[in-house]
N, C-alpha and C positions, 0 to 999 in steps of 0.2 A: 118336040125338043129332045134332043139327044140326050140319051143318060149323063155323059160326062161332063154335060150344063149343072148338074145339081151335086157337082163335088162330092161325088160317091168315095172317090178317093180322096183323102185328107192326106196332103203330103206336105202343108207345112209343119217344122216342128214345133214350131210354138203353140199349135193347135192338139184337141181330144176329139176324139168319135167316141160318141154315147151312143146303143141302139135299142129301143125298147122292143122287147121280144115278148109274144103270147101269141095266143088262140084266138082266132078269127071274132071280131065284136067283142072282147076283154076290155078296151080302155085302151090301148095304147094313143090313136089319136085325138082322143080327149083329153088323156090325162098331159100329153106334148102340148095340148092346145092352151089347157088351163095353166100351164109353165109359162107357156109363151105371153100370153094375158099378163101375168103376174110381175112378169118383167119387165114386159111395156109400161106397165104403168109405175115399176119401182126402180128402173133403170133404163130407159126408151134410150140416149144414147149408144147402149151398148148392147141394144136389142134391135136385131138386125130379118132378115128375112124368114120367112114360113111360106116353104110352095107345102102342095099338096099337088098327090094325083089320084084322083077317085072316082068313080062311077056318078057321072052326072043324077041317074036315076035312082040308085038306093044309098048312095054317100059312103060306101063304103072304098075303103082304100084298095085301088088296082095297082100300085107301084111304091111308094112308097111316101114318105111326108118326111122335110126336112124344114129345123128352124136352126139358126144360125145366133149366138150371142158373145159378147166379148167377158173378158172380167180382168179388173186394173189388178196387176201384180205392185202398186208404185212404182215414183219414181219415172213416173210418165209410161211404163210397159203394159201391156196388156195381150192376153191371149186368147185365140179364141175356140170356143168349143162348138162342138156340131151335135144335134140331135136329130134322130132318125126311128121311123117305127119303120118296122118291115108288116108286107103283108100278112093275113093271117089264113087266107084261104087255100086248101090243098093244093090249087091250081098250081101256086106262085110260089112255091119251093125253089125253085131255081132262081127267083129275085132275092128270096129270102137270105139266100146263099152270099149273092153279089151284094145285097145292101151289108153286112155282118159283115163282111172284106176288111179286114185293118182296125177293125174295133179295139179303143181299150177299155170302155166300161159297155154293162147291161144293165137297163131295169125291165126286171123280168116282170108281167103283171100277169097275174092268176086270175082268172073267174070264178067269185064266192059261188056261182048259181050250181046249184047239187048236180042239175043236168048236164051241165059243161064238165064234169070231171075227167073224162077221156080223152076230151078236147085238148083239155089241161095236160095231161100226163104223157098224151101224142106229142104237144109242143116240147116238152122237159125231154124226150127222148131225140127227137132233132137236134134242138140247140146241143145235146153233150157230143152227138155225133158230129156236127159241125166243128165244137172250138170246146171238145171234153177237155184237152187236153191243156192248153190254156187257163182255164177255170182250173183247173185241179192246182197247175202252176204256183196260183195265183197273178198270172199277169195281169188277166182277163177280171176286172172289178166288181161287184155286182150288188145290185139288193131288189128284195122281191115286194112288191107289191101286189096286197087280195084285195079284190074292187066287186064293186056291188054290196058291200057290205049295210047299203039302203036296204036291200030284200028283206022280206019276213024272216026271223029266225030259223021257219023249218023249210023255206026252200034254197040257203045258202049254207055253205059248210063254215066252219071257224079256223080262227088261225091255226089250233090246236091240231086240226086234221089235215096241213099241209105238209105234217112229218110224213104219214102215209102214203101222202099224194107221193113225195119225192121218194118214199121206199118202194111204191110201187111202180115209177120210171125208172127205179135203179141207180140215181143219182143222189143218195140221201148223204150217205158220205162224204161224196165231193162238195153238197151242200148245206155242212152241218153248221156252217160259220155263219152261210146266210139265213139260215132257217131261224138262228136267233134274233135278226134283225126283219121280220115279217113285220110288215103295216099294212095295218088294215085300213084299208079306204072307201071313198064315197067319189066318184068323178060327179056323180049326178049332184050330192051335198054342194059339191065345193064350187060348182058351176053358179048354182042359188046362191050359196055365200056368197059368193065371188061378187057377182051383180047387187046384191042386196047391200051390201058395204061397197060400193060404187055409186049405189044408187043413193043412201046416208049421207055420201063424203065425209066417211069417219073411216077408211080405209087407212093401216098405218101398218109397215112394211114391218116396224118392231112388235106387232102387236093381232098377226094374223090370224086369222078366224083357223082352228082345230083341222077342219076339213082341208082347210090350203096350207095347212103345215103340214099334213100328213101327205102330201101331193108335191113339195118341195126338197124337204130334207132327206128322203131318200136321193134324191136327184143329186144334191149338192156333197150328199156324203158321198157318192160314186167319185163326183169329180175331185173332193178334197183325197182322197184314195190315189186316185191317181195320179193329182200331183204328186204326191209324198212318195209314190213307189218310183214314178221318172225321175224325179232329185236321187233317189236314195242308187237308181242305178249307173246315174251319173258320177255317181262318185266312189264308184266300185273300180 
């Protein structure tokens, strides 16, 4: 199927491109997956499609993973937003490029695992070279999410060490705004929860289990972000 089947470019304007950006195995397609889950079942009308393109054999993604949702503005409007991981493997630098085309938010997700820290920091040095300049703007939205935070204590790093991480990609400045908004998370937690309160039927969208708010609300804070920055520039 041709790239331009999967709406790579977002050219309606009433629509957002979100893209979750890290290092190869971080979470990004789980953490879109357990979004997508989550809205299926607390809003299936306005929860619309999830391709994926992955390596049949190890599941890892070769192109990229797209889910599609709407969200009622009133008054009968609604708009829709686009969610997107790019690959993570060195290969696919040049999709990484194409999927990140026209973005207005990132959730960027970090790998707590100690041994990933290069991986980590390799990533944080691309994306500024991609859309530094953007981010620095602030057009460009963003919040970060550290995953695996399951691990034993002493084989994952803490929030506290992702100031380093980002002084040592060289990007600490430009992200000194989101560095205060770090959530720590669990994709593996919130997966269990997830089924475990499905599996109950005591799931209740006001009242979600820790591990899928912390898998959410970064998410919806990009997007309320960027509503509020396209209104504010509409009116300049």
């Amino acid at each position: 199927m041709a790239t331009n089947e999967y709406q790579l470019e977002i050219k309606d304007p009433n629509a957002i491109k979100i893209v979750f950006w890290g290092p190869t195995m971080a979470g990004k397609t789980t953490a879109l997956a357990i979004f997508h889950a989550i809205r299926k079942h607390e809003d299936p009308e306005r929860t619309y499609q999830f391709l994926k393109i992955e390596d049949p054999e190890t599941g890892r993604t070769l192109g990229f993973d797209q889910a599609t949702f709407g969200l009622s503005l009133g008054q009968g409007k609604e708009f829709k937003y686009y969610l997107f991981t790019v690959p993570g493997q060195d290969r696919f630098k040049a999709m990484r490029k194409v999927v990140a085309s026209g973005l207005d938010g990132l959730i960027i997700i970090l790998d707590s695992e100690r041994s990933r820290w290069d991986e980590n920091k390799k990533s944080l040095v691309e994306l500024f070279d991609l859309l530094g300049d953007d981010i620095r703007s602030g057009r460009i939205k963003f919040q970060i999410l550290l995953n695996k935070m399951d691990l034993p204590e002493d084989q994952r790093i803490q929030p506290s060490d992702v100031a380093r991480l980002l002084e040592e990609a060289g990007v600490a400045e430009e992200m000194r705004e989101g560095f205060a908004n770090v959530t720590p998370t669990s994709c593996k937690n919130a997966i269990e929860d997830l089924k475990q309160a499905l599996k109950d039927g005591n799931y209740d969208s006001s009242n979600r289990p820790e591990s899928l708010q912390r898998i959410m609300q970064p998410i919806q804070q990009v997007i309320r972000e960027i509503l509020i920055y396209k209104l504010s520039e509409l009116q300049k």
